[in-house]
N, C-alpha and C positions, 0 to 999 in steps of 0.2 A: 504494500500500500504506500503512497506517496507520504510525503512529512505533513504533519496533520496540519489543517487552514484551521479557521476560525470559521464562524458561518458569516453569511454576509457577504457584501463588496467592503470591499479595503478602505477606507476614507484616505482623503487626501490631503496633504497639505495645504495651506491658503496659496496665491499664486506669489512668485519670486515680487521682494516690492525693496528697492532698493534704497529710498526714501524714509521708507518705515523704520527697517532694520537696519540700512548698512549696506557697505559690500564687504565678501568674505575676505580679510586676511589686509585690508588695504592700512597700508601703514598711515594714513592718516584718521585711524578709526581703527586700535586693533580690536580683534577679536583672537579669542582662544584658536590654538592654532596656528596663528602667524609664524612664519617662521623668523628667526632668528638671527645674527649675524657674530661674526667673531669682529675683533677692533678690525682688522683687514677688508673686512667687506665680505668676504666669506659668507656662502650660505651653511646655516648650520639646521638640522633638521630633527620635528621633534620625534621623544623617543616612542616607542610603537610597545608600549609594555603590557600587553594583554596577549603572553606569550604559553597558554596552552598548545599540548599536541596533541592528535588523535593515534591510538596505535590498535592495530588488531588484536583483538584479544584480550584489551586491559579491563581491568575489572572496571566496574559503576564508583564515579567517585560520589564523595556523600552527598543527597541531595541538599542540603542547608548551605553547603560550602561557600562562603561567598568571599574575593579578595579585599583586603585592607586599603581603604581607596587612600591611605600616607605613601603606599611606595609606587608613586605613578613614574616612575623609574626606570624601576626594574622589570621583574618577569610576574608580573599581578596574579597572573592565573597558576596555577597548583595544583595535583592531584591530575586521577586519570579518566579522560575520552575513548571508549572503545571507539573503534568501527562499528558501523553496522549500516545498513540499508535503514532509506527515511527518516533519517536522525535530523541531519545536519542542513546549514542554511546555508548560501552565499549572500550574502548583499554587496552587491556591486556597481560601479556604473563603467560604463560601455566607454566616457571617455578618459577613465584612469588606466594608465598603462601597468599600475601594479595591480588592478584588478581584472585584468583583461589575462594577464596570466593565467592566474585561476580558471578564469573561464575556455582559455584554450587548452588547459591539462585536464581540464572536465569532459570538455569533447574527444580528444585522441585519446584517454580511458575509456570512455563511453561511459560513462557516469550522469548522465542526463537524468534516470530513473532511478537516483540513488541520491542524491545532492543536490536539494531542491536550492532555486536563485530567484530572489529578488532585485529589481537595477532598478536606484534612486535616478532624478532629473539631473541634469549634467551641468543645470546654472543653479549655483549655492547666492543665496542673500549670506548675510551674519547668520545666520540660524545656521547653517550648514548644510549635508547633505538632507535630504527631502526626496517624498514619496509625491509626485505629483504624476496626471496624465499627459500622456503624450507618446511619439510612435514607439514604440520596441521600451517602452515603461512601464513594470506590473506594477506599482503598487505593492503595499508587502500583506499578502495572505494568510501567513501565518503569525504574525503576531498585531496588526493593526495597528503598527507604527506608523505615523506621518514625519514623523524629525527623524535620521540617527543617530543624533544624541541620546533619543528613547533607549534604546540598544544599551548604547553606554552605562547609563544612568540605572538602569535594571541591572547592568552588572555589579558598577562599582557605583552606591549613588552619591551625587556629589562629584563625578569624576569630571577631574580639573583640567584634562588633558587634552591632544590633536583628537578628534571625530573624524577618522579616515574608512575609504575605503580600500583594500577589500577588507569584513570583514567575516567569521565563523562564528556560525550560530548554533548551538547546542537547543534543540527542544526538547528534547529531559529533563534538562536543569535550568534551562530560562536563562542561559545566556552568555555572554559569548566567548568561546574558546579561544580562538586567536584575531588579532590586528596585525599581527608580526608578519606579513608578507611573503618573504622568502621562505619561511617555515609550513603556510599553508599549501603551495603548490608541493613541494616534495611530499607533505602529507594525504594528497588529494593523488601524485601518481604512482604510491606507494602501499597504502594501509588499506583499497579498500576491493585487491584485486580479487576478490570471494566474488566480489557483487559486481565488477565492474565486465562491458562488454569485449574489452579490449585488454584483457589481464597481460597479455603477452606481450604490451608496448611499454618499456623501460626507457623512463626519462632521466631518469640520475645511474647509469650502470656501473655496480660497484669496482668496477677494474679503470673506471674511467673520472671516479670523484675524485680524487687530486686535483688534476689536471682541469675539471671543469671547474672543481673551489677556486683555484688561483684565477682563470678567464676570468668568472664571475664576480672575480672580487676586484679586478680591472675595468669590466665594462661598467658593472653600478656606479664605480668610482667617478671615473672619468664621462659616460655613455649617458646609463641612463640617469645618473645623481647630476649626471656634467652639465647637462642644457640645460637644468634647473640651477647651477653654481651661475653657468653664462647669463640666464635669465632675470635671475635675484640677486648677483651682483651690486654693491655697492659702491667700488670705487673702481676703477680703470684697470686698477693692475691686479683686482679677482677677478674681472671678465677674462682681461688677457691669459693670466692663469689656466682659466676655466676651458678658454674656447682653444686654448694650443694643447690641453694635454686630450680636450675629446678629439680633435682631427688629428694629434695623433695616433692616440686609438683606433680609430675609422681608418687612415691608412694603412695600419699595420692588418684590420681585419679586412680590408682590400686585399691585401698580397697573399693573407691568410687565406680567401676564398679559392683564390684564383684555379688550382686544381684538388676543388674538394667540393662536394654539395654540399654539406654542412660543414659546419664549426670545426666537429669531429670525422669528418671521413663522410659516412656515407651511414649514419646514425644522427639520427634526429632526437637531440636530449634537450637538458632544460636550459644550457647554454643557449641555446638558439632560440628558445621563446623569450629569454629575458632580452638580449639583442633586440630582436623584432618590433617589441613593443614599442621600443623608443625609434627604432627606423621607420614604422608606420604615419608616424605623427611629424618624423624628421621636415620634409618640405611641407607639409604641411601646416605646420606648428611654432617648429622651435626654429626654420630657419627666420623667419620674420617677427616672431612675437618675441623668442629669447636669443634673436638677434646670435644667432648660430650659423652665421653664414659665408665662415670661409669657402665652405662648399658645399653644395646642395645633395640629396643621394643620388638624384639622376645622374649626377657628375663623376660615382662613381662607375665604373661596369659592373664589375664582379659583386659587389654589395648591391648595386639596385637588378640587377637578375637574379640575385640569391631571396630579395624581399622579396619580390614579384612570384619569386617560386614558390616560397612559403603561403603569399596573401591566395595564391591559386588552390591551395588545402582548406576543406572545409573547414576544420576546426581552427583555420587561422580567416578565412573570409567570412564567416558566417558572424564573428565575435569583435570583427572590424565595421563600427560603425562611425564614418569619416564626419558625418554630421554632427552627432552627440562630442566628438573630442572638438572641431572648430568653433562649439558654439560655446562649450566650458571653456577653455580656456581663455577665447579671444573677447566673453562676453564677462565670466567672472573676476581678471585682473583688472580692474581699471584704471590703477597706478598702473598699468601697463599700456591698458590700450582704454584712454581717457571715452571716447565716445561710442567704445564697446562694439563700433561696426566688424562685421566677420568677414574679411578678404573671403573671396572666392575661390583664390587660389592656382596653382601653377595646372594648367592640362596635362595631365600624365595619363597613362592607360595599365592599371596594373595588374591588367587582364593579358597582355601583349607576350607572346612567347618567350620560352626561356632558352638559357644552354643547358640546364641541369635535367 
């Protein structure tokens, strides 16, 4: 059986109202959340401490358990998450690149019928993420949240911290497992191959975690953390920073591709989704909004035929929705982009043949 709803339609938030509320994170109006800077200019980003895991097998942790909302720090969450079919929640939106993860390691498991998903609206006022209508937006079914802050606040109440997505939702216990990003996708292509359609697709392969830790702990750095350093940037020489150590990362994974379908060879792991996500949005996004524009992807060969190879995979075209990421970004910074119009953007075709 599916993860249980509520009865009813879902209510919705009131409509985004900028006036009212605010806008999300704009430094002249913080809100929780905002990110932070070092004296450099440096962007510094808040911590993700609602660091549950799920593992096959584990026993029920106790239902009353709930974390100490003083160490929003640290790892909040404690105790153990079995697996199991119709348990667990996604709430996502369509244009955050660490939640689009998730959603892409959901489809190549085949975990559709096992890990139900809710996707918030992709423009945050100050209230933050929000359940509102609109195309490829449910509303959330099972628990009749409009804010997710609600989420939060049911966990840790009072919690004083970033309202991010993605995150895991526990309907057992009433709430929620993990925020910590990089730890839900290994646990989503990992713990729940009993149930899942596609047990036999290995995203993290134990002969090959070394070598994907180190990648991945270069692309975040530089990739996908980078255009957000280039974009949030406060003084001249954190841009400069920011924008020479991501292109030369993007170079090196240029020559990196040149003869190899993926990352790794001819294995498609989680290296290559976290990659992705920030190349999908590349010209789209961050070359003009975070001002990321020594060079565009189309610019390069081997990286803009490797994305196009991947965007042509279901489970990477179906979870790419180029609308919901141009209208978040380029309408909820406005210290970015003051009259919040959303460029149209470069003609690409990322339907267009590949070499791979």
């Amino acid at each position: 059986m599916p993860v249980r709803t509520l009865p009813g339609p879902p209510p919705w938030a009131s409509p985004v109202d900028f006036d009212v509320y605010a806008a999300y994170g704009d430094p002249a109006t913080p809100a929780k959340g905002l990110f932070s800077h070092t004296p450099g200019g440096d962007v510094v980003r808040p911590p993700y401490p609602l660091q549950g895991r799920v593992k096959a097998g584990a026993p029920e942790p106790p239902a009353d358990r709930r974390p100490a909302p003083d160490n929003v720090t640290g790892a909040l969450v404690t105790g153990d998450f079995p697996a199991a079919p119709d348990r667990y929640v996604l709430y996502v939106s369509y244009a955050c690149p660490w939640a689009q993860r998730q959603l892409i390691v959901r489809e190549l498991k085949g975990l559709q019928d096992v890990v139900g998903v809710a996707v918030v609206d992709p423009i945050r006022d100050a209230r933050g993420w929000a359940f509102r209508p609109g195309p490829d937006l449910t509303g959330d079914p099972y628990n009749h949240f409009t804010l997710l802050r609600e989420a939060y606040e049911q966990t840790v109440p009072g919690f004083p911290g970033h309202v991010s997505v993605p995150v895991l939702w526990d309907s057992v216990t009433g709430q929620i497992v993990s925020n910590n990003f990089p730890d839900i996708s290994l646990d989503l292509g990992a713990e729940f191959n009993e149930w899942a359609a596609h047990p036999e697709v290995d995203l993290y392969p134990a002969d090959l975690r070394e070598a994907i830790d180190a990648l991945n702990d270069r692309v975040y750095r530089t990739v996908n953390n980078g255009v957000y350093q280039a974009g949030g940037a406060l003084t001249q020489a954190a841009y400069d920073r920011a924008v020479t150590a991501l292109f030369e990362t993007l170079d090196d994974l240029e020559r990196r591709l040149a003869d190899r379908t993926y990352l790794f060879g001819d294995r498609l792991t989680e290296a290559d989704i976290r990659l992705w996500v920030t190349l999908a949005r590349f010209d789209a996004v961050y070359v003009t909004h975070f001002k990321a524009n020594l060079r565009r992807l189309v610019d390069y060969s081997n990286l803009w035929d490797y994305a196009r190879f991947l965007y042509q995979q279901p489970a990477f075209r179906t979870t790419t929705k180029f609308d919901h990421i141009k209208r978040h970004y380029f309408i909820t910074h406005p210290h970015l982009n003051p009259r919040r119009l959303v460029p149209i953007g470069f003609a690409v075709d990322w339907t267009a043949p590949t070499q791979r």
